[in-house]
C-alpha positions in Angstrom: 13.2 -113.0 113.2 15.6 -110.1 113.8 17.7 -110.2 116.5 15.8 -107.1 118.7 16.7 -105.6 121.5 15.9 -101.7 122.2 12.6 -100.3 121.4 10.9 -96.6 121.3 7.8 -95.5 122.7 6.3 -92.7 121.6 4.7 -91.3 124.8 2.7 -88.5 123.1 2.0 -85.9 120.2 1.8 -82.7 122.4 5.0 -80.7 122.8 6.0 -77.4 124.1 7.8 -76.4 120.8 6.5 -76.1 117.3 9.9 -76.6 114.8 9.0 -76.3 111.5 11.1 -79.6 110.6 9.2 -81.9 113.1 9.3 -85.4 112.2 5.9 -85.6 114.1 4.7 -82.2 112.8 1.6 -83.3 111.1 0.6 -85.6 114.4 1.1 -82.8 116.7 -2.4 -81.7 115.4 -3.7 -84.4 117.2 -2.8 -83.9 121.3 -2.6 -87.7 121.4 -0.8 -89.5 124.8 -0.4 -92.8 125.3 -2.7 -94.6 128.0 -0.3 -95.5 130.7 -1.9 -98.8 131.6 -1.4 -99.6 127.4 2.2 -98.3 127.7 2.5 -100.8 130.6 1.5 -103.5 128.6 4.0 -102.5 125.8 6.9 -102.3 128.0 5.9 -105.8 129.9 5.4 -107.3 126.4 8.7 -106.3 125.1 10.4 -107.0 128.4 9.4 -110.8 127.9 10.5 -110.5 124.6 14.1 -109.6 125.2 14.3 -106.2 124.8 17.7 -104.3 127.1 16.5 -100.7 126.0 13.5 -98.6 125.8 13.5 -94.7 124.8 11.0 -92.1 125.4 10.0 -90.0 122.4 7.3 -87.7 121.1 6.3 -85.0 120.5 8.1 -84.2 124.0 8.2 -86.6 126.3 8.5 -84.8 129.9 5.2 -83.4 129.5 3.4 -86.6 129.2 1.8 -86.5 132.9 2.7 -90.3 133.8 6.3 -89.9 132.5 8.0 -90.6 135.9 5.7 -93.6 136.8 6.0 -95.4 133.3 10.7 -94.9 133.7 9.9 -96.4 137.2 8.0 -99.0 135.8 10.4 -99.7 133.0 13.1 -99.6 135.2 11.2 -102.4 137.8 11.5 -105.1 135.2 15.2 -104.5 134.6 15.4 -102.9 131.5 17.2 -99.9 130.4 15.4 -96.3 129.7 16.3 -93.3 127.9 14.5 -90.3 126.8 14.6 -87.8 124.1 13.6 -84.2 124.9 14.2 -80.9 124.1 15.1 -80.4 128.0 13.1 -77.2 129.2 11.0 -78.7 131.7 14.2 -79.6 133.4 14.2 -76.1 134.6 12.4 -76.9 137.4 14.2 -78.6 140.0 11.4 -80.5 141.4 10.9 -82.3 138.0 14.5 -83.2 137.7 14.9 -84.4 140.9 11.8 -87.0 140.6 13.7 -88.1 136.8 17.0 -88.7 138.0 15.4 -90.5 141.2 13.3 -92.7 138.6 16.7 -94.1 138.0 16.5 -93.1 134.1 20.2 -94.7 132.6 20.3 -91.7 129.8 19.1 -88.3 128.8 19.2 -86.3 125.0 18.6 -82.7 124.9 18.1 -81.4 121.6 19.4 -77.7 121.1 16.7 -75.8 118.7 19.0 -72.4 118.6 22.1 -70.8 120.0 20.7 -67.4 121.0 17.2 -66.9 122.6 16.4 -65.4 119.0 17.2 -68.2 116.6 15.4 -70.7 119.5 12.1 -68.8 119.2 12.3 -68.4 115.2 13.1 -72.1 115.1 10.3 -73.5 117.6 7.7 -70.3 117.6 8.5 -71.0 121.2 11.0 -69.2 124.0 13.1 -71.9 125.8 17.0 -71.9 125.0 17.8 -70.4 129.0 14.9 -72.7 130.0 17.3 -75.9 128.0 20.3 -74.8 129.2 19.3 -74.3 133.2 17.7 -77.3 133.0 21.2 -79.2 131.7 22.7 -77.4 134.1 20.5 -78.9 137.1 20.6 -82.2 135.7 24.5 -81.9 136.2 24.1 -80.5 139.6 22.5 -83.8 140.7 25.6 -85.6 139.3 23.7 -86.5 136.1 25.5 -86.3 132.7 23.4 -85.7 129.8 24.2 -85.7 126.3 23.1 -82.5 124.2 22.3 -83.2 120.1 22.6 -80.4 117.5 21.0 -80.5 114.0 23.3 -78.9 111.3 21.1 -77.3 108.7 23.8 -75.4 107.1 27.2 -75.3 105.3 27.3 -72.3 107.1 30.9 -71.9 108.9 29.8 -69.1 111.0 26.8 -70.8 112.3 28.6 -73.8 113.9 31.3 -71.5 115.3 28.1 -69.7 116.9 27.1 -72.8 118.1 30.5 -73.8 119.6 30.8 -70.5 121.4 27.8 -71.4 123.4 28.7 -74.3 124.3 31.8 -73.4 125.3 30.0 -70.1 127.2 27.8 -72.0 129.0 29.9 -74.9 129.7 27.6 -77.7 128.0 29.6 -81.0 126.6 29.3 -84.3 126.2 27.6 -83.8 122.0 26.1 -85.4 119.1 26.2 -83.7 116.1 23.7 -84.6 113.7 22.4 -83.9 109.9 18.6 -82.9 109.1 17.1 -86.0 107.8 13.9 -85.7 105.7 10.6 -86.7 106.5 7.4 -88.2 105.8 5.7 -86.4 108.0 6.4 -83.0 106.8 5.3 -81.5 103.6 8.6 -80.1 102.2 12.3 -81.8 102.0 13.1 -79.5 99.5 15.5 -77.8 101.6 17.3 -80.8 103.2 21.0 -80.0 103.2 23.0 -81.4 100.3 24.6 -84.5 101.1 28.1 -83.8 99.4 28.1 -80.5 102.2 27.6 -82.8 104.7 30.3 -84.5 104.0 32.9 -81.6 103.5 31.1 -80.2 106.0 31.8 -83.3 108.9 35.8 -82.4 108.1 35.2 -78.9 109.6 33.2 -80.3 112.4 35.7 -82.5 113.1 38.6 -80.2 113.2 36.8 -77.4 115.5 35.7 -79.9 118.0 39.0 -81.5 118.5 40.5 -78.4 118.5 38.5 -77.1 121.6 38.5 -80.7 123.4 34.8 -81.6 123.1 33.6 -85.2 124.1 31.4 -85.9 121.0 30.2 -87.9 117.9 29.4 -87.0 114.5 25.9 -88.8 114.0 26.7 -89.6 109.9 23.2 -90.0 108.4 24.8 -90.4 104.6 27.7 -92.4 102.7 30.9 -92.5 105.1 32.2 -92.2 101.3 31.5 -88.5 101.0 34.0 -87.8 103.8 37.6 -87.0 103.0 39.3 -90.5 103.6 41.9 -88.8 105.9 39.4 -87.2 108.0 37.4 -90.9 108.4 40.0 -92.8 109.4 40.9 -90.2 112.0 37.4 -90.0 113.1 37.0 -94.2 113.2 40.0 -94.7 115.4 38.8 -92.2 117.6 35.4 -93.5 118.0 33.8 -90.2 116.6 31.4 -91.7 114.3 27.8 -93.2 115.2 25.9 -94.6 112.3 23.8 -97.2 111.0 20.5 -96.6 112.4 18.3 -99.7 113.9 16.3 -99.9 110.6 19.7 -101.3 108.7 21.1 -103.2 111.7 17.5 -105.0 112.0 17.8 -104.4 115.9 15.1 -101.9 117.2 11.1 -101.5 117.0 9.0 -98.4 117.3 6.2 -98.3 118.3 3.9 -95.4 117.9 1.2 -93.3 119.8 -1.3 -95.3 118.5 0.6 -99.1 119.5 1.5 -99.8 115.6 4.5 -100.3 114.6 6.6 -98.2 112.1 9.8 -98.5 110.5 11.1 -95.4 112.5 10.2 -92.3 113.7 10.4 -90.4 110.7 7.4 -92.6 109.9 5.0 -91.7 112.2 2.0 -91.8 110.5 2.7 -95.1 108.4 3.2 -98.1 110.6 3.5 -101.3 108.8 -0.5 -102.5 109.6 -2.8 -100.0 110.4 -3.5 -101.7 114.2 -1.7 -101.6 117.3 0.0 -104.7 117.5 -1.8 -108.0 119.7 -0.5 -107.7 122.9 -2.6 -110.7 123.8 -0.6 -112.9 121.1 2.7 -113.7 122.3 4.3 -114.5 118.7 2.8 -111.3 117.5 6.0 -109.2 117.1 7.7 -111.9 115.8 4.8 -112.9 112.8 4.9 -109.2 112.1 8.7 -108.9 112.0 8.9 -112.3 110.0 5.9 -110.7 107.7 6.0 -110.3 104.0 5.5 -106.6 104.6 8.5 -106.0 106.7 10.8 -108.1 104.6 9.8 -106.2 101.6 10.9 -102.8 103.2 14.0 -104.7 104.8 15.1 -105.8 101.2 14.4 -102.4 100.0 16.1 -100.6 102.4 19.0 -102.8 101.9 19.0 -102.0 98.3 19.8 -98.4 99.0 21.6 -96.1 97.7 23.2 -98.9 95.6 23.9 -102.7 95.8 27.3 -101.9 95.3 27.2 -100.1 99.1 26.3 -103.4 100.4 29.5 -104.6 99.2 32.0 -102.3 100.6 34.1 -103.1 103.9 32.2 -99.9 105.9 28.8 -101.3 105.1 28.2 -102.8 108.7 28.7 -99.1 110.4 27.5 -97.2 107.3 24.2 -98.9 106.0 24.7 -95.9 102.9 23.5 -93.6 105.3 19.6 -93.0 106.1 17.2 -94.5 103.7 14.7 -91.6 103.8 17.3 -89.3 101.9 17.2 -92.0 98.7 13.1 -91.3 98.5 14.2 -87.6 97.3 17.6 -87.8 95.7 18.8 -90.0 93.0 22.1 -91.5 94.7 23.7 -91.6 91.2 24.2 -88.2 91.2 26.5 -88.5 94.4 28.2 -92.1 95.0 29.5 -94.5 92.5 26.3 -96.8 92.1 28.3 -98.8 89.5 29.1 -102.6 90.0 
């Protein structure tokens, strides 16, 4: 069996935003949560199974209503917890105060939009003052957050845009990431190009050095596609997070419903349709060892080329996330040749 140790739980598919690129668009629909006593018997399962890390995900997290009791939970049997969350409930001081007391180890806020304008167009929703108090209080209560950004866009201006926020309202501490496609939305067609992404991570790269941000570059394609020079630079100085749990073989998610899937960009199409058997102990393991998940495994491997597999960056790389390959032929962009 793989060698796992960090797990996601999707909490629930409510959320106080509606982006039109949702990975869990389509389940939204549903208002699902996740029954806290089943959550517990997730968390106690994978807890005897090994597993350091568990992260909170959704739909949005901090507005499932037994969020605080399930991190204290977590946190009673040793483990790790994180959450994923697009940070506006942390307005209210109250809420953060009962988080950060939980004794959560980490915190993501996603930023949706730079000005209060592109935030509603974005998520149909207000929030980006909401987001950015709410960092704010978390740091007041000596808790250091990281904030993630999505790049859409080849679009100089609209980084620099970005950048002058942060550097307005004093938010650090980044990771920059690349839209990734989706099964759970209806149209990839207007994924960014992965050759801009790579021209576009040298510009990333020089701004935020220039301005002294504490950061990585999240690299959901070929390391290849990046100016050689630039790399290197970015590898020595630790810059670069890649190679998502799905190559490495190292996480599990589980979703709403207690089934597993590959990731989150899955939701919807877990591996066997029913939650996994708590009550079997070797459960995760006969499913992980399964024809099934070898199949994917091998496929995923495959991708974009063999000739990836073969290349010295391979083990931080993986050839980048596997979802792109399901919509773009790699040929047209990496030598594929052996």
């Amino acid at each position: 069996m793989q060698n796992i140790y960090t797990a996601w739980l999707t909490t629930n598919y409510t959320c106080n935003c509606k982006c039109d690129w949702c990975y869990a668009q389509k389940m939204l629909a549903k208002h699902r949560s996740m029954d806290l006593r089943y959550a517990k018997q997730i968390v106690k399962y994978l807890q005897v199974k090994g597993i350091q890390t568990i992260t909170l995900i959704g739909g949005e997290p901090t507005i499932y209503p037994n969020l605080v009791e399930l991190i204290c939970y977590i946190k009673s049997l040793g483990m790790k917890v994180r959450l994923a969350t697009n940070g506006k409930r942390f307005k209210d001081r109250n809420f953060v105060q009962q988080i950060v007391s939980s004794g959560i180890d980490g915190i993501n806020i996603s930023i949706k939009g730079t000005t209060e304008e592109e935030y509603l167009y974005n998520t149909h929703q207000t929030g980006l003052s909401e987001m950015i108090e709410g960092y704010h209080n978390l740091k007041h209560l000596g808790f250091e957050p990281s904030i993630s950004y999505v790049v859409t866009t080849k679009e100089t201006k609209k980084f620099d845009k970005f950048v002058d926020m942060l550097l307005k309202e004093k938010l650090d501490n980044l990771v920059i990431q690349f839209e990734k496609p989706s099964l759970s939305t209806d149209d990839n067609s207007k994924t960014m190009n992965i050759m801009d992404m790579g021209n576009f991570t040298s510009y990333i790269f020089s701004v935020l050095e220039n301005h002294g941000f504490n950061y990585t570059v999240e690299t959901s394609f070929p390391l290849c596609l990046i100016k050689n020079t630039v790399l290197q630079e970015m590898l020595d100085k630790k810059r670069i997070s890649t190679c998502c749990h799905v190559q490495k073989g190292n996480g599990i998610v589980f979703d709403v419903t207690g089934e597993v899937i590959p990731c989150n960009h899955f939701l919807g199409y877990p591996f066997e349709n029913k939650p996994l058997n708590l009550q079997n102990e070797k459960a995760m393991e006969e499913l992980l060892d399964s024809e099934i998940v070898k199949q994917f495994r091998n496929t995923v491997n495959r991708y974009p080329s063999d000739r990836c597999a073969k290349c010295n960056l391979w083990h931080i790389c993986g050839g980048g996330c596997f979802t792109r390959w399901f919509y773009i032929d790699p040929k047209k962009y990496i030598d594929t040749s052996m």
